[in-house]
C-alpha positions, 0 to 999 in steps of 0.5 A: 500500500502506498501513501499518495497524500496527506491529510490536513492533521499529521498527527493524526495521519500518524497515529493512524499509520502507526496503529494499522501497521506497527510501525514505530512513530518515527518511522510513520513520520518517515513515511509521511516526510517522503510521500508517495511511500510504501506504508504496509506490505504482505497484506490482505485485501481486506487488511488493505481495505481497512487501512485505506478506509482509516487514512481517507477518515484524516484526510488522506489517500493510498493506493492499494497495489497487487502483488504481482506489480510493482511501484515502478509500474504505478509511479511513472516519472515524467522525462525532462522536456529539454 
């Protein structure tokens, strides 16, 4: 699951990270300093659902991705117009 934007209150954007997938407060703060990042793996589809459920209640958004695929085929970075 990847994290596409945040919410309007960081704090609790955090706490909601935190709580759904155990990550320590640092590294869910990490995670919102660096968005678009990868916040959970390995999980199921209805684990997925619930976390994406709980970041949209704070505002924010994700994307769930299959595990067949990869960010590199979400995140496509635009070339230098030169």
């Amino acid at each position: 699951m990847v994290l596409t934007c945040l919410g309007p209150s960081l704090l609790r954007m955090g706490r909601a990270i935190h709580t759904y997938t155990g990550l320590s407060l640092k590294d869910a703060k990490a995670c919102m300093d660096n968005y678009p990042s990868v916040i959970s793996t390995g999980i199921t589809l209805l684990q997925a659902e619930a976390l994406k459920a709980e970041i949209r209640l704070v505002g924010g958004d994700t994307i769930v991705i299959p595990a067949n695929c990869s960010t590199r085929d979400i995140f496509v970075l635009p070339e230098k117009v030169g």
